[in-house]
C-alpha positions in Angstrom: -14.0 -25.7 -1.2 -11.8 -23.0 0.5 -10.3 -24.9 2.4 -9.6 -28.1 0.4 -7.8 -25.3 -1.7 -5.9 -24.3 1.4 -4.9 -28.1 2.0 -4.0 -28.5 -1.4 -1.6 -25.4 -1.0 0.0 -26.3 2.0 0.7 -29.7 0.6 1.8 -29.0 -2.3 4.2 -26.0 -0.1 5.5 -29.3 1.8 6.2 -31.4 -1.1 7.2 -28.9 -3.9 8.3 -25.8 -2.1 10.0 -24.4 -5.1 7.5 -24.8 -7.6 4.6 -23.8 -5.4 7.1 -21.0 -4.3 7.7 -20.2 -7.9 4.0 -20.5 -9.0 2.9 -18.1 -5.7 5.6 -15.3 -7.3 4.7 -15.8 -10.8 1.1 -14.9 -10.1 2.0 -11.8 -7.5 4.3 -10.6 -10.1 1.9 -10.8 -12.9 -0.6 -9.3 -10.9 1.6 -6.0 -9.5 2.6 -5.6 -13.2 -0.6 -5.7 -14.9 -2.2 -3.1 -11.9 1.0 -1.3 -12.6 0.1 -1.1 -16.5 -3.2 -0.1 -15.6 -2.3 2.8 -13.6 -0.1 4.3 -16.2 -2.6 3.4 -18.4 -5.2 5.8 -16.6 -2.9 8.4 -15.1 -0.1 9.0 -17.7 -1.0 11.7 -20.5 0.8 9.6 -22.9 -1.9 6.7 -21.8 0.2 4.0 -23.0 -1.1 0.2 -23.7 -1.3 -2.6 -21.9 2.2 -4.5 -22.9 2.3 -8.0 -22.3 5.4 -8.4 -23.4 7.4 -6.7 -21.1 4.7 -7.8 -18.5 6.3 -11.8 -19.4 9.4 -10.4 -19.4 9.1 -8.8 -15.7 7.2 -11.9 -14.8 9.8 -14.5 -16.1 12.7 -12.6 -14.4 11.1 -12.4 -11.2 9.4 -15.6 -10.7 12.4 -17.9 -12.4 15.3 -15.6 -10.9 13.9 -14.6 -6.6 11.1 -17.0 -6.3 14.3 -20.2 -6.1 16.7 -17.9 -5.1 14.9 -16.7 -2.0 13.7 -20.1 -1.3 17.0 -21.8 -1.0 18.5 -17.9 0.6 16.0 -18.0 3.3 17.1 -21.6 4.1 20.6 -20.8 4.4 19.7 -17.9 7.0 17.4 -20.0 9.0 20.3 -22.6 9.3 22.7 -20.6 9.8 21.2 -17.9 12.2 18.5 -19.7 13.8 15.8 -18.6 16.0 14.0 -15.3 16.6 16.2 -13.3 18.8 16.9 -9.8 17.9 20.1 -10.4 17.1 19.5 -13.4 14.8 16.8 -11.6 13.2 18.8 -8.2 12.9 21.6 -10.9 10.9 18.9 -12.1 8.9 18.0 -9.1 7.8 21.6 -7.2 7.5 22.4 -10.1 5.2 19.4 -10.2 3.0 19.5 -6.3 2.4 23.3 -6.2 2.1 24.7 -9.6 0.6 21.0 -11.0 -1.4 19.4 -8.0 -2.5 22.6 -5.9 -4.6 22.7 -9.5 -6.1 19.1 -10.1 -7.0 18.7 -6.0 -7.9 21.8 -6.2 -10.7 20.5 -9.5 -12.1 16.5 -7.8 -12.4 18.1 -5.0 -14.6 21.0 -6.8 -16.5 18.2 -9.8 -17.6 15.9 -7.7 -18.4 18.2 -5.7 -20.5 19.5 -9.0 -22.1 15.5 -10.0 -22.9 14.5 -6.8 -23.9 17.8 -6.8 -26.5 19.1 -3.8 -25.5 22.1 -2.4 -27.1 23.9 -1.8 -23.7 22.3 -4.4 -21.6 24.0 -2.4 -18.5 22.3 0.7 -18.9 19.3 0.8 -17.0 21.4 -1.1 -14.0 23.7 2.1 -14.0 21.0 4.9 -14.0 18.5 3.5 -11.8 20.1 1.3 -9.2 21.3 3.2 -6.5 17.6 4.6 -6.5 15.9 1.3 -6.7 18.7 -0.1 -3.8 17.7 3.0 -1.6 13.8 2.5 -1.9 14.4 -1.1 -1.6 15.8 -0.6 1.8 13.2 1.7 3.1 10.5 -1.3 2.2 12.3 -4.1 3.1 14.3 -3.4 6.0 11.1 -3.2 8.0 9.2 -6.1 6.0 12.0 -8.5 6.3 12.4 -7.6 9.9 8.6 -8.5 10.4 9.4 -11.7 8.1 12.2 -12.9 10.2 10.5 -12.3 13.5 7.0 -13.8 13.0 6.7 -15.4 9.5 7.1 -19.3 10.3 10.0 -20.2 7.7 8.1 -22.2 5.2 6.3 -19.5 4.5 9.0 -16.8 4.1 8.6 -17.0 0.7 4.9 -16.7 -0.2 5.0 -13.6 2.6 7.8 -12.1 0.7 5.4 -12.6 -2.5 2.3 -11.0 -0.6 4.7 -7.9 0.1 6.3 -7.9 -2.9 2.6 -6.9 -4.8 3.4 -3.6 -3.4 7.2 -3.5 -4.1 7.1 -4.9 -7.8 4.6 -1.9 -8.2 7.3 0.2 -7.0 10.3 -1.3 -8.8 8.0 -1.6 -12.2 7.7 2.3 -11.4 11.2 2.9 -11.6 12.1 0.9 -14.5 9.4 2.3 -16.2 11.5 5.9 -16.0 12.8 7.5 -18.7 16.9 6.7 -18.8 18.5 10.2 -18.3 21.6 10.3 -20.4 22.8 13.4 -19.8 23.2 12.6 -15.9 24.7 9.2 -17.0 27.4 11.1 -19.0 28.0 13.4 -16.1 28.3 10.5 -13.6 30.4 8.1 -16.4 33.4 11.1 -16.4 
């Protein structure tokens, strides 16, 4: 059974890379939101509800908007910095963390503003970014470097899901923070 299952996957990887892409993200995003939930759930004094709304929203933003994105990304770099030398790979990765990921980091914020009908749709992007860009390098400098190096290139993706468990948890963290006005007047002077 397993391993009809695993032919079906890679098949379907083969002939429908973006959906199966799309499908692998949708279900590692549900997943690190939900155990996100639950841990704030248990740990927080407030011990808030499960809330499945902004679970689809998190979901729908990060399976419709990276899983593609990072499909079609990922091809580009492989084309145009091929192989595994340290210098393609150290490309590979420069680019990724410095051209992909401000990209993909201001669109997670500003859609999720837009879906969660926020009066200033920006708001969250200009208090927590430089944060969530910072901890974002410390994960994926290192996890794309291992991506690049060893991954085989269609499977990029689906690794960047598997790791990506762990970072949504992280990123879900920091959006889940309280907006601290008072600094954001400070900083908007």
């Amino acid at each position: 059974m397993a391993s009809k299952l695993a032919n079906w996957w890679r098949q379907s990887l083969k002939k429908r890379p973006v959906i199966t892409n799309t499908a692998v993200y949708a279900t590692f995003y549900t997943a690190a939101e939900i155990s996100q939930q639950t841990f704030n759930k248990i740990y927080s004094p407030e011990k808030p509800k499960l809330d499945f709304a902004s679970a689809g929203r998190i979901v729908a933003v990060g399976s419709c908007l990276y899983a593609p994105t990072l499909y079609y990304w990922y091809k580009f770099l492989d084309k145009k910095f091929v192989g595994t030398a340290v210098k393609a790979v150290a490309v590979k990765v420069a680019s990724d963390q410095f051209i992909m990921t401000p990209i993909l980091l201001a669109s997670f914020y500003t859609l999720l503003g837009v879906l969660e009908r926020k009066e200033d749709v920006f708001e969250e992007l200009r208090s927590k970014y430089w944060k969530t860009f910072l901890a974002n390098q410390a994960f994926w400098i290192p996890g794309q470097t291992i991506n690049f190096f060893f991954v085989p290139s269609n499977l990029r993706v689906v690794y960047v899901a598997l790791a990506s468990f762990i970072w949504i948890n992280v990123l879900c963290f920091i959006k889940r923070q309280k907006v601290d006005n008072q600094q954001e007047k400070v900083t908007s002077k």
